[in-house]
N, C-alpha and C positions, 0 to 999 in steps of 0.2 A: 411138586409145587410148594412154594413158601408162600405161607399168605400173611402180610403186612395189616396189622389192624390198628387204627387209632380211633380218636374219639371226635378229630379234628381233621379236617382234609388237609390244612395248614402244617402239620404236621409230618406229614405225607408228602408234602408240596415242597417247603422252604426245607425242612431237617434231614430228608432222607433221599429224594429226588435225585440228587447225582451219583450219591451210592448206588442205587439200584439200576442207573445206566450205568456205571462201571460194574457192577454182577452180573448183567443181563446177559451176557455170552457163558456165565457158567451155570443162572440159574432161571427161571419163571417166576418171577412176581408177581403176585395179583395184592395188589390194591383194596383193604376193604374199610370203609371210611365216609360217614357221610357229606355225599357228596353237596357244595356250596356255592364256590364260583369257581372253582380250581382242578374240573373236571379236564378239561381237554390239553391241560401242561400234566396231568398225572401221566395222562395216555401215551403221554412222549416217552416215558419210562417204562410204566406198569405194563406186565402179559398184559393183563384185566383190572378194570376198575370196577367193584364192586358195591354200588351204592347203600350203604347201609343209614336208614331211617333212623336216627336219633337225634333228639333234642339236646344238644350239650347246655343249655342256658339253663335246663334241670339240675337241680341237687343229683337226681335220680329219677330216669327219663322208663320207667315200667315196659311199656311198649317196647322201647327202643334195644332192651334185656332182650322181650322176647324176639324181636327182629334179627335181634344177632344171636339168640340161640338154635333160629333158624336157617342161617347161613352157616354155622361149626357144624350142623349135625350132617354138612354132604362134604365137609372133609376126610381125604383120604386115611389111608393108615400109613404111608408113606409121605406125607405132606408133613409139613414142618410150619407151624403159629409162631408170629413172632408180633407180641404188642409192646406199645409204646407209649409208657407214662402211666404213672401210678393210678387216675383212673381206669383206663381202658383196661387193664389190668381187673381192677374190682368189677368193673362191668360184662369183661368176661368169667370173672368166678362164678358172677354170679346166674348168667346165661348159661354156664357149663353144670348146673345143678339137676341128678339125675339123668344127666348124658354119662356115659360108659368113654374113659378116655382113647381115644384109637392113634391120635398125633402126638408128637413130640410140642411140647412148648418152650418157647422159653420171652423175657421179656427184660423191654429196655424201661429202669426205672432213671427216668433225666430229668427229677427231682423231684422231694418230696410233696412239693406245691402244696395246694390248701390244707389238703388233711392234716398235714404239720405244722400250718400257723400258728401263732397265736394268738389263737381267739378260742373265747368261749365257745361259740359254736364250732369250730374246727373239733375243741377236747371232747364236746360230748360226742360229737360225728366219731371220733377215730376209738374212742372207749367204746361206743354200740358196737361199731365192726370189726373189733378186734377178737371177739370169739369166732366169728365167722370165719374170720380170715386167717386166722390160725388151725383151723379145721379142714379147711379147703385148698391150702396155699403148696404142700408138702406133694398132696394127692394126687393136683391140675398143674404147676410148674415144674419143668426139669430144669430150667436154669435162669436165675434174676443175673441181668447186668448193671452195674450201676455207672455214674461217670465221676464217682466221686469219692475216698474211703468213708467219709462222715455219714453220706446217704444211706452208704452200705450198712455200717454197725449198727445206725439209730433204726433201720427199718428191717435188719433181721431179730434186733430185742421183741423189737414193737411185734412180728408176726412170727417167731420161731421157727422162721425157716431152715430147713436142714439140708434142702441138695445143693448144688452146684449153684456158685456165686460168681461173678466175674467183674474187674475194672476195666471201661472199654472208654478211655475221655474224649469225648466230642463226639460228633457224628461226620463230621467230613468236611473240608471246607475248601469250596473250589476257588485255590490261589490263582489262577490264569484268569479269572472272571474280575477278581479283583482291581481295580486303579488305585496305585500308589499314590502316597504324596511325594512331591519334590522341595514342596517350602510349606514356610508360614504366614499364615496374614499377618499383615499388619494389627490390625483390630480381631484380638483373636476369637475364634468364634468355637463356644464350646454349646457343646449337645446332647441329649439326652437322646438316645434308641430305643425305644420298648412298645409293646401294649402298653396301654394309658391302664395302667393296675395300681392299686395302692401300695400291692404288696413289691412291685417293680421299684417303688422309692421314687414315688413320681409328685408327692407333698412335698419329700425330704429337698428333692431338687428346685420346686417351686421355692421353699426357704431359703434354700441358697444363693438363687438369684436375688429375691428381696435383700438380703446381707447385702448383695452387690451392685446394687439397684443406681449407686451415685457414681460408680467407678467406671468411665468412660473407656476401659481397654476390652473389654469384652464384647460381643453379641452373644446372648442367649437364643439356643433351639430347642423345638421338641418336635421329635418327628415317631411317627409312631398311630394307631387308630384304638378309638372305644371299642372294647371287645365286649359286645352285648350278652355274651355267653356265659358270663363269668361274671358270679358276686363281688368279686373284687375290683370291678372295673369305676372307671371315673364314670359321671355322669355328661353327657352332650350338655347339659344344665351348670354342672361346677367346669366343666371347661372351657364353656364362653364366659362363664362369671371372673375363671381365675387371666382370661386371655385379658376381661379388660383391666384387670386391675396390676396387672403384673408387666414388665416389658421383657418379652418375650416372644418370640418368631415362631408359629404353629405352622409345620411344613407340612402336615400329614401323612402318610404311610412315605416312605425313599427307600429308594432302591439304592443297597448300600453297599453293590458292587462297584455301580457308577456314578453314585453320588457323595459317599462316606468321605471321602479324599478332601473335600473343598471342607471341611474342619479341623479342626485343631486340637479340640480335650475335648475326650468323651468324657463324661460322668454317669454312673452306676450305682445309683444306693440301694440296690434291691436286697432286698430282707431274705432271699436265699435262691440259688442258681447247681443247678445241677453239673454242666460246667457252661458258663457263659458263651456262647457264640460269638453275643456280640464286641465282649470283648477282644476274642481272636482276629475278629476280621478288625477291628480297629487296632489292635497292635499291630496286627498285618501292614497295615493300610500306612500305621507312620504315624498314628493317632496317643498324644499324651492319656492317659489312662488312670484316671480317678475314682475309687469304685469301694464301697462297704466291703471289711473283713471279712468274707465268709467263706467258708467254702465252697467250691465250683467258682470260684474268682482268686483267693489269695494264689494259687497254686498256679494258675497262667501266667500273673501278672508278676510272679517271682520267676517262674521258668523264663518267658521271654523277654524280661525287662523293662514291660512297657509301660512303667505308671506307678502309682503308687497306692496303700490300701490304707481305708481309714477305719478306727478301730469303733465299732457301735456305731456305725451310721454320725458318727459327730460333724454334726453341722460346721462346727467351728473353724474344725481341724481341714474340712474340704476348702473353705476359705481361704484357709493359710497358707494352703497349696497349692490355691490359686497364687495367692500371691508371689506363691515362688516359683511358680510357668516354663520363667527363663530359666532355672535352675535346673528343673524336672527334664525339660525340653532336650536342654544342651549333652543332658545322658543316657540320651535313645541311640539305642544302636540297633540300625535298622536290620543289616546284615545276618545281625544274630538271630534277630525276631523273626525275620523272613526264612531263614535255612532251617528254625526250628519247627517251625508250622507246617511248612513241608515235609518234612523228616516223620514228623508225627502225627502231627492233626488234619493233614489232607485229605482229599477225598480218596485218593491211591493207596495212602498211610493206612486210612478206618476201614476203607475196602478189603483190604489185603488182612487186614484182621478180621472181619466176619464172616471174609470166605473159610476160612481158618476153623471157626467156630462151627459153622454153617456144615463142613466137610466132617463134622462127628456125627451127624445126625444124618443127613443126605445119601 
């Protein structure tokens, strides 16, 4: 049995969903995850979904440690752990304390997220647990994957990890599900995708539109929901505040297999990405592609040609690129960007590499 642990049912849901129905004829997956609204589309997947009790809107949910120290300790010695995101990760180290290891582990880090911020409270956070997690990490993991080489380096410094490392980018992306575009609007219509997070560059985009507040060739979107779980998240209070003051379309969460199409430029200023999803599915999709230098982004948007990177989050410079649209536009080529996403980042592509992985330990 392989057991899938996140911290997020969302996680389980949107990121990994189709992988594990492409595995399910070679393996058992059970689901362990607590469960929110997204219990009975797991079940379409997962052997078993296993509800695990935790409060993710905690720093650090105590209960929720021991909850899941009491679901590891009836794993087998042939079962195989695999978590996902640099939480769930600490929150199994630290569940795993005084349990005797009997499974293989290994985990998907799909990006640094908060503990890497920069903020004061993130430095003090990742300073307290970094003796922990250097004592533990070597013991309880046999293999971190990353999606990204930068995630990789900066978080074997930070915890001196010594086994088995691996580059695995993306998680799978189901191109069949997808609707292409075939044109452009007239009035072009560009958009923001994310969790409404600070740390997503969901200010940075609000400034942007203000810059472009008089310039009649655009509509502004934001599609996307408040994630109450997460310190980082906007407020239902700054977001009716910024709806009226700003002109701007608030679509709320979209479905952006069958909706993503009917746009024109995405925009991305998120402060850091493990490797972007969303911008794959919108390079996919045919979508011009505007998005902060960083890593888990520069590296899609050079391989598939979809867009352009702007250096520091500069407000100016995403401007300027707007204003150059027709220019960006006219040098998509959709051909390459679709044959490459296939090739690589598919769900058959990621599949075929975890079985791969999965077949050292199984």
């Amino acid at each position: 049995m392989i057991y899938y642990i996140a911290h997020w049912d969302w996680i389980l849901k949107n990121s990994r969903f189709d992988i594990v129905k492409d595995l399910k004829d070679e393996f058992k997956i059970t689901g362990i995850t607590p469960v929110e609204n997204k219990h009975f589309f797991l079940e379409e997947s997962y052997s078993e979904v296993i509800n695990w009790n935790y409060r993710r809107e905690k720093v650090l949910d105590i209960k929720g440690v021991i909850n899941l120290r009491k679901i590891i300790k009836n794993c087998k010695t042939k079962d195989l752990i695999h978590l996902f995101t640099l939480k769930s990760l600490i929150i199994f180290l630290l569940s795993s304390i005084f349990i005797n290891k009997k499974t293989s582990v290994m985990a998907s880090i799909t990006g640094l997220g908060f503990l890497f911020a920069n903020t004061n409270f993130a430095l003090l956070l990742k300073t307290i647990l970094r003796p922990f997690i250097r004592y533990k990490i070597n013991k309880n993991i046999d293999v971190l994957i990353f999606q990204n080489k930068s995630n990789l380096d900066e978080f074997i410094s930070y915890s001196q990890f010594s086994n088995k490392t691996l580059l695995l980018e993306g998680s799978g992306l189901n191109t069949e599900a997808l609707k292409t575009k075939d044109s452009f609007n007239q009035k072009l219509k560009v958009i923001f995708v994310s969790r409404l997070l600070k740390e997503k560059g969901f200010y940075e985009f609000i400034e942007i539109i203000n810059k472009k507040a008089n310039d009649d060739r655009y509509e502004f979107y934001i599609a996307g929901s408040i994630d109450e779980g997460n310190k980082s998240s906007i407020s239902i209070v700054d977001l009716k505040n910024i709806l009226k003051k700003t002109n701007v379309t608030y679509l709320g969460e979209i479905k952006t297999d069958s909706e993503l199409y009917k746009y024109d430029i995405l925009i991305s200023p998120s402060h850091h990405e493990g490797f972007s999803r969303i911008i794959l599915e919108a390079g996919y999709v045919g979508l011009l592609c505007l998005a902060n230098n960083i890593p888990g982004i520069k590296n899609i948007i050079e391989v598939l040609q979809c867009g352009k990177v702007i250096d520091n989050n500069n407000i100016e410079q995403f401007v300027k690129e707007l204003d150059n649209c027709e220019e960006n536009i006219s040098r998509l080529n959709y051909t390459h960007t679709r044959e490459t996403v296939k090739q690589n980042y598919s769900v058959s592509a990621i599949a075929k590499k975890m079985k791969e992985i999965y077949d050292e330990f199984i």
